[in-house]
N, CA, C and O atoms as a Tinker XYZ file with bonds, in Angstrom:
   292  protein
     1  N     77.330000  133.490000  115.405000    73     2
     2  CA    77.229000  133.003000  114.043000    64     1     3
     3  C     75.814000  133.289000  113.531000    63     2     4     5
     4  O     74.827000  133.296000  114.266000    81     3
     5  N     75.790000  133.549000  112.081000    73     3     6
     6  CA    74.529000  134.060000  111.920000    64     5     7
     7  C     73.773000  132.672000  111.581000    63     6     8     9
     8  O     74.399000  131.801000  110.977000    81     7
     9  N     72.397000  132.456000  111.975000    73     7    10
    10  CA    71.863000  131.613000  111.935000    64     9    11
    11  C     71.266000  130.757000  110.637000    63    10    12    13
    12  O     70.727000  129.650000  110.652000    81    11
    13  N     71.592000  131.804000  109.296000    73    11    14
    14  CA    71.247000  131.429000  107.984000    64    13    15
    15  C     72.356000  130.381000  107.631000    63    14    16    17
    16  O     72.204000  129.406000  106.895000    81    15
    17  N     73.580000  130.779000  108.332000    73    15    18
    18  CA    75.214000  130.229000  107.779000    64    17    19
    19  C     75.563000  129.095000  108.262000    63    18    20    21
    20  O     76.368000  128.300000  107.778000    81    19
    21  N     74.731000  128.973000  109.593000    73    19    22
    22  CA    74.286000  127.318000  110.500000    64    21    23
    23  C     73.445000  126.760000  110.165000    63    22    24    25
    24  O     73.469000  125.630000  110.652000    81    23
    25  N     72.482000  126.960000  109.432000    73    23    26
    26  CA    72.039000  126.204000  108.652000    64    25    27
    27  C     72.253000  125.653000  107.248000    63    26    28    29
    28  O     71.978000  124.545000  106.788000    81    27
    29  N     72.860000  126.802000  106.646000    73    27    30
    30  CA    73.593000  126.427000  105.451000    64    29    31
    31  C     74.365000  125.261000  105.597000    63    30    32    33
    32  O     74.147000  124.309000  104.848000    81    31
    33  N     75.116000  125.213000  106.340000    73    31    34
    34  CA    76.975000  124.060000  106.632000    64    33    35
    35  C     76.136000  123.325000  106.763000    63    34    36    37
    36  O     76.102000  122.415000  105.935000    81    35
    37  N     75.045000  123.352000  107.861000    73    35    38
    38  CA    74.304000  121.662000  108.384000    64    37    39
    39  C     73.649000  121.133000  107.342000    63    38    40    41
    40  O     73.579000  120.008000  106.847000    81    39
    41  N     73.269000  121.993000  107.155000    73    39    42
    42  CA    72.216000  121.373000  105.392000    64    41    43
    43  C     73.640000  120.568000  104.542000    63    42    44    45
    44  O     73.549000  119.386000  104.210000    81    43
    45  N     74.798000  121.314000  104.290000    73    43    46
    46  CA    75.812000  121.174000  103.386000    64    45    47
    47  C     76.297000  119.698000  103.748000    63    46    48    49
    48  O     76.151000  118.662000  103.100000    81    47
    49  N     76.825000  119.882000  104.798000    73    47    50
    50  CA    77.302000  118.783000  105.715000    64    49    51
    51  C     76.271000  117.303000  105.380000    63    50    52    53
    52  O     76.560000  116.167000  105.005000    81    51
    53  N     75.190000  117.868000  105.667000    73    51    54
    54  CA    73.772000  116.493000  105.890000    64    53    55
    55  C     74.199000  116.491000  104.170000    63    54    56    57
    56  O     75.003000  115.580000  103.969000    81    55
    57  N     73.973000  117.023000  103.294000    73    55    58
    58  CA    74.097000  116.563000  102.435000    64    57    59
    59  C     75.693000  115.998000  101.489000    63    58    60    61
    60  O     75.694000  115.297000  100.478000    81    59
    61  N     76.666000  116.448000  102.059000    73    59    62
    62  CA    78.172000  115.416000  101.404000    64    61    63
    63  C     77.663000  113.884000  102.102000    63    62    64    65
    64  O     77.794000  112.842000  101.461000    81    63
    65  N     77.143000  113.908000  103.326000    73    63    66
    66  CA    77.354000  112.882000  104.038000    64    65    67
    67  C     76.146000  111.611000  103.719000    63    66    68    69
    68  O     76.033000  110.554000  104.340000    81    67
    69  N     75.372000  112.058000  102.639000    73    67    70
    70  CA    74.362000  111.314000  102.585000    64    69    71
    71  C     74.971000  110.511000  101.234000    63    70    72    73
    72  O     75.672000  111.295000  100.594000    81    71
    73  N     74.906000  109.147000  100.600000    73    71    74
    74  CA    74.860000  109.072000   99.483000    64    73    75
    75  C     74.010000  108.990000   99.033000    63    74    76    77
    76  O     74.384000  109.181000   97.876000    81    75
    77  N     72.777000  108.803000   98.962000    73    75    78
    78  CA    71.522000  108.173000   97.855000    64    77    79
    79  C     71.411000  109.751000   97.538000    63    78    80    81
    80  O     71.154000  110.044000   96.370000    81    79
    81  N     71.578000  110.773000   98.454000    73    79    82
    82  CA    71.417000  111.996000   97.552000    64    81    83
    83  C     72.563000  112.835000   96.515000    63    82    84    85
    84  O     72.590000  113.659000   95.601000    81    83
    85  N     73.373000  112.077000   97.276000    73    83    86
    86  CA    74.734000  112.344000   96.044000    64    85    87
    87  C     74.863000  111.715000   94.705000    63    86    88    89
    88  O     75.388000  112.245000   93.726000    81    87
    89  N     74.277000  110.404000   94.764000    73    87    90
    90  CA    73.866000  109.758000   93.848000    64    89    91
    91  C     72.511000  109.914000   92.840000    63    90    92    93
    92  O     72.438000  109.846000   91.613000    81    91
    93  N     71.490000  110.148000   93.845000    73    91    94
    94  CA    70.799000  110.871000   92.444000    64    93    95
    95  C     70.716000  112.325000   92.326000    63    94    96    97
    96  O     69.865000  112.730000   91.534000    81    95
    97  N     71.427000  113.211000   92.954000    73    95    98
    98  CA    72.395000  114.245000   92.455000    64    97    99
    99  C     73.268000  113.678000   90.971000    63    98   100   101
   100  O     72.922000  114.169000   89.896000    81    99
   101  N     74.176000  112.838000   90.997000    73    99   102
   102  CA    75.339000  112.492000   90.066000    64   101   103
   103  C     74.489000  112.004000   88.702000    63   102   104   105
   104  O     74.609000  112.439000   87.557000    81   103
   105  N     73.608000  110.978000   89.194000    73   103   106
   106  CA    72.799000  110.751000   88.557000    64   105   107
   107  C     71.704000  111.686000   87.402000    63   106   108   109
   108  O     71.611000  111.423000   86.203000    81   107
   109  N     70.923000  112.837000   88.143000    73   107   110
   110  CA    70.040000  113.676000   87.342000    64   109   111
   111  C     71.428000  114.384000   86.295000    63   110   112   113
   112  O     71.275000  114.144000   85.097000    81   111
   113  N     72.970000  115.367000   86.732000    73   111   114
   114  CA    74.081000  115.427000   86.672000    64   113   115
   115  C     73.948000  115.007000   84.694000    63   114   116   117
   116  O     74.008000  115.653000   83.648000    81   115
   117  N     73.744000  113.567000   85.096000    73   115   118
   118  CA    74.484000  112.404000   84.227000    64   117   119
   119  C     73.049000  112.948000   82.972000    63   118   120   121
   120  O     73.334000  113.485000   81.901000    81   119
   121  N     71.649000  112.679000   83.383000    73   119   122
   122  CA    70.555000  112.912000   82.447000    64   121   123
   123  C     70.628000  114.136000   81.734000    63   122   124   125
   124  O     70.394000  114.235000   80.530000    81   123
   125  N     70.978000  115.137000   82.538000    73   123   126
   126  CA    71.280000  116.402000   81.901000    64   125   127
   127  C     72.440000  116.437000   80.758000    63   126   128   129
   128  O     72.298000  117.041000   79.695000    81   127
   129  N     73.368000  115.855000   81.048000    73   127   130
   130  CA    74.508000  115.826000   80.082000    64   129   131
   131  C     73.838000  114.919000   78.971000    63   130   132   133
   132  O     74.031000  115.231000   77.796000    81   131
   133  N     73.208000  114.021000   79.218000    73   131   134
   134  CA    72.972000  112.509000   78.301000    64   133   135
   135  C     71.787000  113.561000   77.303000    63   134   136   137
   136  O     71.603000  113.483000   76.088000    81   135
   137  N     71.386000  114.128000   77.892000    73   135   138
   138  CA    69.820000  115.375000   77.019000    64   137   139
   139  C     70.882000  116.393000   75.951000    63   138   140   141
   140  O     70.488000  117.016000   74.965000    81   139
   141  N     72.023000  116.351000   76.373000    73   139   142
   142  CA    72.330000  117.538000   75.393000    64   141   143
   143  C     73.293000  116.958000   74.187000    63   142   144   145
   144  O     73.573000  117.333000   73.048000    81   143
   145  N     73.650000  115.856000   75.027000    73   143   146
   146  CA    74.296000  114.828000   73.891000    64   145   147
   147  C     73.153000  114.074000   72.621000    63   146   148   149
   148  O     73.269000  113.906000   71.407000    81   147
   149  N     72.157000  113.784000   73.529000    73   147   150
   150  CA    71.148000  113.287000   72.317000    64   149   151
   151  C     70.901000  114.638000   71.337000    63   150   152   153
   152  O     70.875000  114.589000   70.107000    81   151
   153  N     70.713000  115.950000   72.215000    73   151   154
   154  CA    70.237000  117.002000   71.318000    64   153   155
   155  C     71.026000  117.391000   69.975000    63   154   156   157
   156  O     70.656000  117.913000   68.923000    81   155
   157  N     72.331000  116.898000   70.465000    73   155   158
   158  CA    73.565000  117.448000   69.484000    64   157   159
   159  C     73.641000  116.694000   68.215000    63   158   160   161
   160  O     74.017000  117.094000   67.113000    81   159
   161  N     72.944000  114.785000   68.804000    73   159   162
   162  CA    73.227000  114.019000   67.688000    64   161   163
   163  C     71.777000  113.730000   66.974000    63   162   164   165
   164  O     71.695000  112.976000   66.004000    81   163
   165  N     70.648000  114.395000   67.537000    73   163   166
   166  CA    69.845000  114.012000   66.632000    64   165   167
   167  C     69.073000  115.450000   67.100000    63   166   168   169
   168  O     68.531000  115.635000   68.189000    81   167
   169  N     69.178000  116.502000   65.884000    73   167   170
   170  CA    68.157000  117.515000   65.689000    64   169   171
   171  C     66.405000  117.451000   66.071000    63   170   172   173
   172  O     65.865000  117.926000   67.071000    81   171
   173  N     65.816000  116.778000   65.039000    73   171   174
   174  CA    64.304000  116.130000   64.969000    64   173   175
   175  C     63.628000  116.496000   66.524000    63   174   176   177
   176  O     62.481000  116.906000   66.701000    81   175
   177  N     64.917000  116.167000   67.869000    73   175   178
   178  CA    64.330000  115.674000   68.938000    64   177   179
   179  C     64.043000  116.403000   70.103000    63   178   180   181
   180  O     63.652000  116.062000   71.219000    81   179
   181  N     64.361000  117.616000   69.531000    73   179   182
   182  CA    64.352000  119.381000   70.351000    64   181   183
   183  C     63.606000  119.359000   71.455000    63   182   184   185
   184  O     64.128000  119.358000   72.569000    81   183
   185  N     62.226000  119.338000   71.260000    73   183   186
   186  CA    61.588000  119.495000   72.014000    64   185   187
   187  C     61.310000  118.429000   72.954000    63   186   188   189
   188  O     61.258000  118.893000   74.093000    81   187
   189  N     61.055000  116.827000   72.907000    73   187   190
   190  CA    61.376000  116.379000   74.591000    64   189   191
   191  C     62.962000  116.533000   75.467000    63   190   192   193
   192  O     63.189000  116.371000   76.666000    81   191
   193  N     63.673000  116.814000   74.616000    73   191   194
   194  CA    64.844000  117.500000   75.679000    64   193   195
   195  C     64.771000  118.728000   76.443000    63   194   196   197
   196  O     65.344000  119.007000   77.497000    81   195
   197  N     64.102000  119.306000   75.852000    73   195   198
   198  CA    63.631000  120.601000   76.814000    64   197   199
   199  C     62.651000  120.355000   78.045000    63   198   200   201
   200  O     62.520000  121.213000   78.919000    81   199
   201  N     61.810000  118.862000   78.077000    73   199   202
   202  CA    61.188000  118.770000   78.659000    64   201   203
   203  C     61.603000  117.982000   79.679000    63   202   204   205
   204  O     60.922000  117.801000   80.688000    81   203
   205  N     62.873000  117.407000   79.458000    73   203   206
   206  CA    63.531000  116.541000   80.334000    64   205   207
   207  C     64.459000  117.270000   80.886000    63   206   208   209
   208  O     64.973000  116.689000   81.841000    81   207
   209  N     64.971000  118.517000   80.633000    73   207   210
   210  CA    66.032000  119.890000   81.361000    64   209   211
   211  C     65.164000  120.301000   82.285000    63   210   212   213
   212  O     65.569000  120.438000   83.439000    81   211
   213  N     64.043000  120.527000   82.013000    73   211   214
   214  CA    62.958000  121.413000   82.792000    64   213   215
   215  C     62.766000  120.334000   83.969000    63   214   216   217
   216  O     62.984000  120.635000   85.142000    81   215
   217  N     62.407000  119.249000   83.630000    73   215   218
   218  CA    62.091000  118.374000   84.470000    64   217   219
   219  C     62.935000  118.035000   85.902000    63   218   220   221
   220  O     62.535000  118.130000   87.062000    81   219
   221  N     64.342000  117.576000   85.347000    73   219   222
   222  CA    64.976000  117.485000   86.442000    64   221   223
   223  C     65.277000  118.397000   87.181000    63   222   224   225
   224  O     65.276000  118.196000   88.396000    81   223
   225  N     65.647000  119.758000   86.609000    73   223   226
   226  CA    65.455000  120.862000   87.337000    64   225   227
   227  C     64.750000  121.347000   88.312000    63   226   228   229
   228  O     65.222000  122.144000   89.122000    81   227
   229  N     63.534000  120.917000   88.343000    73   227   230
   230  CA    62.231000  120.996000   89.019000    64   229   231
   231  C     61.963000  119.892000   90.269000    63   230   232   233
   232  O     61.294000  119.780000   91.296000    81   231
   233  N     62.810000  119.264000   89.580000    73   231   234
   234  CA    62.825000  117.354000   90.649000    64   233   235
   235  C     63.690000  118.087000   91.940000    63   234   236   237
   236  O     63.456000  118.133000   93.147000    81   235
   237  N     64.885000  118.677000   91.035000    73   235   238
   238  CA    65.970000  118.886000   92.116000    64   237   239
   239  C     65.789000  120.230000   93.112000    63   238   240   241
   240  O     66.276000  120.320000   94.239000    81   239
   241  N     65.153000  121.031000   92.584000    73   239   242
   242  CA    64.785000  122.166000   93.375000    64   241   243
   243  C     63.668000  121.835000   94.244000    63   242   244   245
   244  O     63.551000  122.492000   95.278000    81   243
   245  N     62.668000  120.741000   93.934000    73   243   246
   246  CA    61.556000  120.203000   95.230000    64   245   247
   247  C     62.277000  119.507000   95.752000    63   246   248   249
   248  O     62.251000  119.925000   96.909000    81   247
   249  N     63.001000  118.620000   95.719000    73   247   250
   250  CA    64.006000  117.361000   96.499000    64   249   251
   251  C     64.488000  118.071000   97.625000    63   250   252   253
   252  O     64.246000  117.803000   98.802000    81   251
   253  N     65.398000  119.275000   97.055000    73   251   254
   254  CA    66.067000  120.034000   97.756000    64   253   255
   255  C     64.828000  120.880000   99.018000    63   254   256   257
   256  O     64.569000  120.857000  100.221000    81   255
   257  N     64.637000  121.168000   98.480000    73   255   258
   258  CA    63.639000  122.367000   99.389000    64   257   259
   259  C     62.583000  121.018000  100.519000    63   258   260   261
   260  O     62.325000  121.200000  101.708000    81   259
   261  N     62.269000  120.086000   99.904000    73   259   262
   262  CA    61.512000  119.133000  101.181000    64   261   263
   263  C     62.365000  118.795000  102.002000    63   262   264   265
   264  O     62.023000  118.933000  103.176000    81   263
   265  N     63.775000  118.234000  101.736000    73   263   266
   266  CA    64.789000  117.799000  102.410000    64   265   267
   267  C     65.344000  119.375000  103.325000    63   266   268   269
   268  O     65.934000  119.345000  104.405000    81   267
   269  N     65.165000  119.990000  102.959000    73   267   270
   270  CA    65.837000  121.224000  103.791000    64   269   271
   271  C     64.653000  121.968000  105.050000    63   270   272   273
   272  O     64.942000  122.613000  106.058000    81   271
   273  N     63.727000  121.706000  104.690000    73   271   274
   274  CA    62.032000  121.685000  105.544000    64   273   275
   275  C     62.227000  120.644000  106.333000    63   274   276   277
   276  O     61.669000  120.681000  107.430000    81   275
   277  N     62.967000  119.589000  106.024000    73   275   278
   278  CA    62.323000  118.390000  107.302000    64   277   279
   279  C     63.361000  118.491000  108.134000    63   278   280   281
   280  O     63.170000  118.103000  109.286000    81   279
   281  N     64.627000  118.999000  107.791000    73   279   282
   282  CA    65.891000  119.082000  108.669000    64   281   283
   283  C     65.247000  120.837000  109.640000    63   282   284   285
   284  O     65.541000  120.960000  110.829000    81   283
   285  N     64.594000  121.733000  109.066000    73   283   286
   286  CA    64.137000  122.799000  109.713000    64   285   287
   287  C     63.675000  122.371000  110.975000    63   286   288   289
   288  O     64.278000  122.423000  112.047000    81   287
   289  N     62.381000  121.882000  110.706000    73   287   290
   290  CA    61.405000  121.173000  111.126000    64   289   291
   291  C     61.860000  120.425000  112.538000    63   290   292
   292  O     61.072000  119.684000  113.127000    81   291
């Protein structure tokens, strides 16, 4: 088995099986949707929604990548 694809599942696996990360998974999920709904109903407010897309984005790609380093590790 190639060793990228055993780590992939275990990572995958560690993560269905966790909730607090499924949850603020579902959670950021939920902010992202709630950012485009405010965007839709109030124009004026453009620009901190862009800053709150960017944001969680950024949360979730470091979350991810420390959590996948300490399971390396």
């Amino acid at each position: 088995m190639n060793p990228i694809t055993a780590i992939t599942k275990r990572n995958l696996l560690n993560y269905l099986r966790s909730k607090g990360r499924l949850f603020g998974s579902l959670f950021m999920f939920m902010l992202v949707m709630f950012s485009f709904l405010m965007k839709s109903s109030m124009p004026s407010f453009d620009t901190p929604i862009n800053y709150l897309i960017a944001g969680v984005i950024v949360m979730s790609v470091f979350q991810t990548s420390v959590n996948n380093s300490s399971y390396i590790l």
